[in-house]
Steps between C-alpha positions, in 0.01 A plus 500: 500500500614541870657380809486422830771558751524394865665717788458587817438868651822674671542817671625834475640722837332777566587732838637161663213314420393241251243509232415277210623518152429340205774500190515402181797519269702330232457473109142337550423855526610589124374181384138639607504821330682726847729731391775730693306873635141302385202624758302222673149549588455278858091398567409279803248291569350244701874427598604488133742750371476606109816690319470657194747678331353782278817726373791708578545838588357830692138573194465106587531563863262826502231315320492180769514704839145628549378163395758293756396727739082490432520158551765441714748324338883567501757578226856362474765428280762269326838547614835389463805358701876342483567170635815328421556729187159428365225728457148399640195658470254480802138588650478511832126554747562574856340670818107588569401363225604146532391518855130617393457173293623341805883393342726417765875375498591159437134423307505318191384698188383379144642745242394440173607665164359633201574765233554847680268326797595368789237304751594432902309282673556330916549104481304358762714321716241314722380331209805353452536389809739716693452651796493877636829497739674352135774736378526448145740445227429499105755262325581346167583123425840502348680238261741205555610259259568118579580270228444804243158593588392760693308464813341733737680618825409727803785667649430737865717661608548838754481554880174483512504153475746483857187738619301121501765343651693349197857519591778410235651158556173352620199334341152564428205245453269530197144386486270569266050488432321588230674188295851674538342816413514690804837405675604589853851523665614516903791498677654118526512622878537104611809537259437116437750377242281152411137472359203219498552294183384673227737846585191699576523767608745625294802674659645800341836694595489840547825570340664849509516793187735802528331831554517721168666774694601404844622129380359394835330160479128502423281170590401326151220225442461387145257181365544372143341188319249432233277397723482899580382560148218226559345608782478896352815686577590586090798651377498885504154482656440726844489304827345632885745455804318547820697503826463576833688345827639150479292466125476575172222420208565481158215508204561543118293716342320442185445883345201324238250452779625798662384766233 
């Protein structure tokens, strides 16, 4: 059995400047066999990383370090941490290492789990048809329900999305290729208020959300239909935003064809 996770690679701060980190945390981690003080053998290659947990405590430790060092591979281990009175445990890779295998911030990883093994792999972007000056955003398709079913909506929502020029209270146009699969939005910057018969293309309002902490407004988008559902966006299911100035690209992902 195992699983496949989407995320994209942050960053930690290091003497004012940025490098990329990669963490993973949450009960997936006990489901697979990772327990709290474990030690995690880390092995790269060809832009893959490979974690391995192989036991707890200092004999365990003595017994790995010549061979992590022979053939240069790391050690690390399973921690813990509070967030909103719960206890998480959590494995986190960061620093030269990442950067040797050529992992930089904002890329989009493959993390798939197995029992005490974890495997990390780069999505390739390109191939799915984004482009290098994209800044990138891993999302999830969350659930309405109309007439007592559910049905799949995407909900956006931060500054970044004033950063390309969506400004709450206006509109955006959608578009779409791929059959509805890939969809594109802009700015409504002719603000038009009527459309050629038929409605297309759609106009959504960027509506407002309060900030979690500051309460100040944050721009919102959100699209919601069945029709999302046919054309690939499923419920639960990991989606791609890719934006840049005056545009953004959306893609669902399907994990099968992925692994």
């Amino acid at each position: 059995m195992n699983e496949t996770k989407v995320m994209a690679i942050s960053y930690e701060t290091s003497s004012g400047s940025r490098g990329p980190k990669i963490k993973l945390s949450g009960d997936i981690l006990h489901t697979y066999g990772f327990t709290l003080g474990q030690l995690v053998k880390v092995s790269a290659l060809d832009h893959t990383f490979k974690l391995e947990a192989i036991g707890i405590g200092l004999d365990v430790y003595r017994q790995q370090v010549a061979q992590v060092r022979q053939y240069k591979q790391q050690l690390t281990q399973v921690q813990s941490e509070s967030y909103l009175g719960h206890t998480h445990l959590y494995l986190s890779l960061q620093g030269s290492g990442l950067k040797r295998q050529n992992y930089r911030i904002g890329e989009v990883i493959l993390v798939t789990f197995s029992h005490r093994c974890i495997e990390i792999r780069k999505l390739d972007l390109l191939a799915l048809g984004f482009k290098s000056d994209h800044q990138i955003k891993v999302l999830h398709v969350h659930q309405n329900i109309a007439k007592g079913q559910p049905i799949p909506r995407l909900l956006m929502k931060g500054n970044w999305l004033s950063t390309c020029g969506f400004k709450v209270g206006e509109s955006a146009l959608l578009t779409y290729q791929d059959q509805g699969r890939t969809l594109y939005l802009k700015p409504d910057t002719e603000k038009r208020t009527t459309f050629p018969k038929g409605g297309f293309p759609p106009q959504l309002n960027v509506r407002s959300t309060p900030h979690k902490k500051t309460k100040s407004p944050l721009p919102l988008i959100q699209l919601t239909g069945r029709w999302l559902n046919e054309v690939g966006y499923k419920i639960g299911d990991p989606f791609l935003v890719g934006y840049k100035d005056q545009s953004i690209r959306l893609k669902p992902l399907n994990l099968t064809s992925l692994i």
